[in-house]
N, C-alpha and C positions, 0 to 999 in steps of 0.2 A: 647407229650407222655413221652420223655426222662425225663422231670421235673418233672412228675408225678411219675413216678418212682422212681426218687431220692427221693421225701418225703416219697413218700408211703413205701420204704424200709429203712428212717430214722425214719419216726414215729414207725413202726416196731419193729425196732431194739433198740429202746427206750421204747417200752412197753414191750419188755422181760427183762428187766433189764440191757442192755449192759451199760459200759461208754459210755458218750457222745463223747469223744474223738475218740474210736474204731465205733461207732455209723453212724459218721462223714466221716471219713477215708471209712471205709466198703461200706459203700450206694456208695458214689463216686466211688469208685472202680471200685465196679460193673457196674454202671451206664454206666462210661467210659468202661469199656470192652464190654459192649452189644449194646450201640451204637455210639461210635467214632471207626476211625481205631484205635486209640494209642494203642501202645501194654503194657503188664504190666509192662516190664523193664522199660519203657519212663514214666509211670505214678509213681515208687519207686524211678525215678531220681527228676520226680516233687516234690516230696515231699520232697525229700533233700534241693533243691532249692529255696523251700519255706521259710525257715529255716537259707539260707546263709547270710543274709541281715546284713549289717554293723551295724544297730541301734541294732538290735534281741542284739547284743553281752551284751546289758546290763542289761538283764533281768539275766543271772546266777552272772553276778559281783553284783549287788546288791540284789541279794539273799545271796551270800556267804557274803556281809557286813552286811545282818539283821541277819545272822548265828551265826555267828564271836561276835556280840554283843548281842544277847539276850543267846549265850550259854555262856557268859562272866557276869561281875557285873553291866554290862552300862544299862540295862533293870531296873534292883536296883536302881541304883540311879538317874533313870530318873524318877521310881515311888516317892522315898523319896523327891526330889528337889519337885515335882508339889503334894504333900501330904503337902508341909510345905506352900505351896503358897493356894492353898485352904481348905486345908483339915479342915479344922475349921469351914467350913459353914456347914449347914443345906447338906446333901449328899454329904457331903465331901469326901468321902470313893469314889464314884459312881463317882463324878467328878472330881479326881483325877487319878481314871481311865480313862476316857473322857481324859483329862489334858495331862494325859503321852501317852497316845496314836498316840495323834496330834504329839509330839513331836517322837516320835520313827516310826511315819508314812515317817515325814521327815528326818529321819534319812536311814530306811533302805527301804524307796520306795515299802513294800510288805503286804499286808494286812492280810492273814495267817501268817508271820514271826510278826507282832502285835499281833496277838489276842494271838499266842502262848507265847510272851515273856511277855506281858503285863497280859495278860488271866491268867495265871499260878501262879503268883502273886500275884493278884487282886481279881480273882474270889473270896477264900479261906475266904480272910479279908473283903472281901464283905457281906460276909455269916454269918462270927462269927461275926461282927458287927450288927446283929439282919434284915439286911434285907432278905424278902423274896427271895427265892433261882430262882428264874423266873426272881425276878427282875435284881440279879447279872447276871444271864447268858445274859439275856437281853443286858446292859451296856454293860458288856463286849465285846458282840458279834456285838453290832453297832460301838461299840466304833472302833473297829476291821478295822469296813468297811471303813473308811476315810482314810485310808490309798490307795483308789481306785482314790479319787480327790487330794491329797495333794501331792504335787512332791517333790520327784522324783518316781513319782506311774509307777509300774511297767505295767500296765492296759494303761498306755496313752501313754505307751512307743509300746504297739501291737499294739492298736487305729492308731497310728502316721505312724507304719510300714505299715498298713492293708491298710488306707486310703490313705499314702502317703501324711503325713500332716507334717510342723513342730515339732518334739520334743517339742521343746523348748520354741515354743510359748505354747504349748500343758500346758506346764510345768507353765508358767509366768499366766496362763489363770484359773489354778487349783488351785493358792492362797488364791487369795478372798472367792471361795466361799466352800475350805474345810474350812477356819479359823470360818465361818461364821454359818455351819452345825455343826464343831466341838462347837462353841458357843451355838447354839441353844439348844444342847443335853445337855449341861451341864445349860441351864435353865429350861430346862424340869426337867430333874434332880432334880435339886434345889426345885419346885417346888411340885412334887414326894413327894421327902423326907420333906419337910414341911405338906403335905397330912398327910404322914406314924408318923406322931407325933418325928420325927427325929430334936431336938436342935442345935443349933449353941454353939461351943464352943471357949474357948480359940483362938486367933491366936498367930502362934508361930512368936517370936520376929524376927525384922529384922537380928538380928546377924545369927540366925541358919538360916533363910532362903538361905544368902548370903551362909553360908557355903556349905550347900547342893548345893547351884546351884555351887559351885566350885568344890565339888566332882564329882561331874555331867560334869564340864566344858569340857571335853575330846570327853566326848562322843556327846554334843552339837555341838564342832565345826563342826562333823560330816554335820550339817547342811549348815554353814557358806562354808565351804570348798566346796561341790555340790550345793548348791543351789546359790550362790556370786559367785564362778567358771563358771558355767552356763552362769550366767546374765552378766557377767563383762567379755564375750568373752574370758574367759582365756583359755578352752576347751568345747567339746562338751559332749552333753549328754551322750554317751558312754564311752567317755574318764572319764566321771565325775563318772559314777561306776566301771570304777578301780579304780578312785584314792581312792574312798570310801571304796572298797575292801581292797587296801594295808593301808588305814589308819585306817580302824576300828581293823586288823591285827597286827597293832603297837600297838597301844593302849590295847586292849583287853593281848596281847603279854608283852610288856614292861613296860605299866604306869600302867594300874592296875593289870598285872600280875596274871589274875585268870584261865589263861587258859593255861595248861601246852604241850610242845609240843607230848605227848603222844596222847594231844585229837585233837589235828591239822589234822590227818586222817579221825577220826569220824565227825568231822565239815562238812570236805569238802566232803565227802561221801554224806554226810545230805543236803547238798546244791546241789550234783549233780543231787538226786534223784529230787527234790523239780524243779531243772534246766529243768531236761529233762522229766517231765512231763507236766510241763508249755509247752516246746515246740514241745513236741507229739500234745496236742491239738491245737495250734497253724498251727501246718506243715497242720494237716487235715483238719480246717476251712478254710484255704486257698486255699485248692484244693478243697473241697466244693464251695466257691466263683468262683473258675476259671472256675467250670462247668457252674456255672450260668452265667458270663461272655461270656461263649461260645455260651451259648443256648439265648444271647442278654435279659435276664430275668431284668435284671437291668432297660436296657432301654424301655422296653414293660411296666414293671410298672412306669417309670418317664413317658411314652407317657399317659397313664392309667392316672395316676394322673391330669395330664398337660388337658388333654380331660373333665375333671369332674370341672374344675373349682374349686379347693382345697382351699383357704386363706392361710396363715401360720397358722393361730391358727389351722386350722380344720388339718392342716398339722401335726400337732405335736402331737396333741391328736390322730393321725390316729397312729401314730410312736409308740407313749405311750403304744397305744392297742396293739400292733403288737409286745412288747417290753415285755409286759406283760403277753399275752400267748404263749413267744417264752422260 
């Protein structure tokens, strides 16, 4: 009955328009006040608690390093470096967005701090380049989402917390197959834009290319630095977005010096907002989860399944469905 309830006052509270977030939070709430003893002090400590986790710490440090560089020049010439490497094909525009995406995915680990820094950019020249404005927003907006499988993904850093899985493998496991999505789109792309009567032109010569990817080199090592740190045991994933934080801070600060300390406030302001609504929705899925936990809901569906005789494939397709209207 108590289960029913929890949906029936999430589906609810979702069809009047709440966040999901408040959606989340609220239904549990309640749920737990009307049929566990816990009282509500005990359930606003849970929630706190939720929250305390050692890994959680790197979800605002690698927001404030995707802050730090797409409100800096590093967003610029991470689109100029991957414009001078494909920009000369057939959607060169379209996949050089794709292009710089992948790369500032692994740079700042956040898929809204991509679409914003990359988006912003891109969109514009996407457009006065003659392709259809659905199409730009499109690109853009996928291009966006790889930042969700490409690590240091700030998504596999909750996954990791939630599940209670490795990081890090989480991270080593997210390589292949963002590089491989990021690929595919950028043949679709290709593909696209030869449809839309869009020519192949000029490539620009190896000298400017090298130069761009040197103006660019700073904000690359960004990569090198978390993602070689990571794998080469030098620190952990949490450690790895501070050091990401204080390095993209240098940088942004002293080598390309586009960010003055006046806007040092507005940054970290922008990041904290961006921080702590990530981890409002986060604190209440998880006390969502513990209900269920409680109510043994987990395991009634593992028996449920276990009882039906499932395969994996009929497994995953069941997931898919379930993943699809949730």
């Amino acid at each position: 009955m108590s289960v029913a309830v929890l949906f029936g006052l999430f589906a609810l509270l979702l069809l009047i328009g709440t966040p999901i977030a408040v959606a989340l939070g609220a239904s549990t709430f309640l749920t737990l006040v009307l049929y566990t003893p816990i009282s509500p002090v005990e359930i606003s400590s849970m929630i706190f608690e939720k929250v305390e986790g050692y890994s959680l710490m790197a979800i605002p440090m690698f927001i404030l390093a995707g802050s730090l560089l797409s409100k800096g020049s590093s967003a610029h010439r991470i689109i100029e470096f991957a414009k001078s490497m494909v920009g000369h094909l057939p959607g060169g525009l379209p996949m050089s967005a794709i292009f710089a995406s992948i790369i500032f995915a692994a740079v700042s680990g956040s898929s809204p701090a991509t679409v914003v820094a990359i988006g912003s950019i891109m969109f514009a020249a996407i457009e006065q380049a003659g392709y259809p404005k659905r199409y730009a927003i499109g690109t853009v907006a996928t291009a966006g989402s790889l930042g969700i499988l490409i690590p240091p993904s700030i998504v596999m850093i909750v996954y990791g917390v939630t599940a209670e899985q490795s990081i890090g493998k989480l991270f080593m496991a997210g390589i292949v197959p963002g590089i491989l999505i990021g690929s595919m789109m950028m043949a679709v792309t290709y593909i696209g834009a030869r449809r839309l009567g869009f020519k192949r032109t000029d490539p620009q010569p190896w000298s400017v290319r090298l130069r761009k990817m040197r103006e660019a080199a700073w904000a690359l090592m960004t990569i090198l630095i978390v993602i070689g740190g990571i794998y080469g045991g030098i620190f952990t994933p949490t450690e790895a977005a501070a050091v990401a934080a204080v390095w993209a801070f240098f940088v942004s600060m002293f080598i390309y010096r586009d960010i003055g300390w006046a806007e040092i406030p507005r940054v970290f302001l922008d990041a904290a907002k961006t921080s702590a609504m990530i981890m409002f929705i986060i604190a209440n899925a998880m006390l969502f989860a513990h209900f269920l936990t409680l109510e043994n809901v987990p395991r009634m569906l593992t028996e449920w399944l276990i009882s039906i005789h499932v395969g994996p494939l009929m497994f995953l397709l069941f997931v898919n469905i379930l993943l699809f209207f949730a």
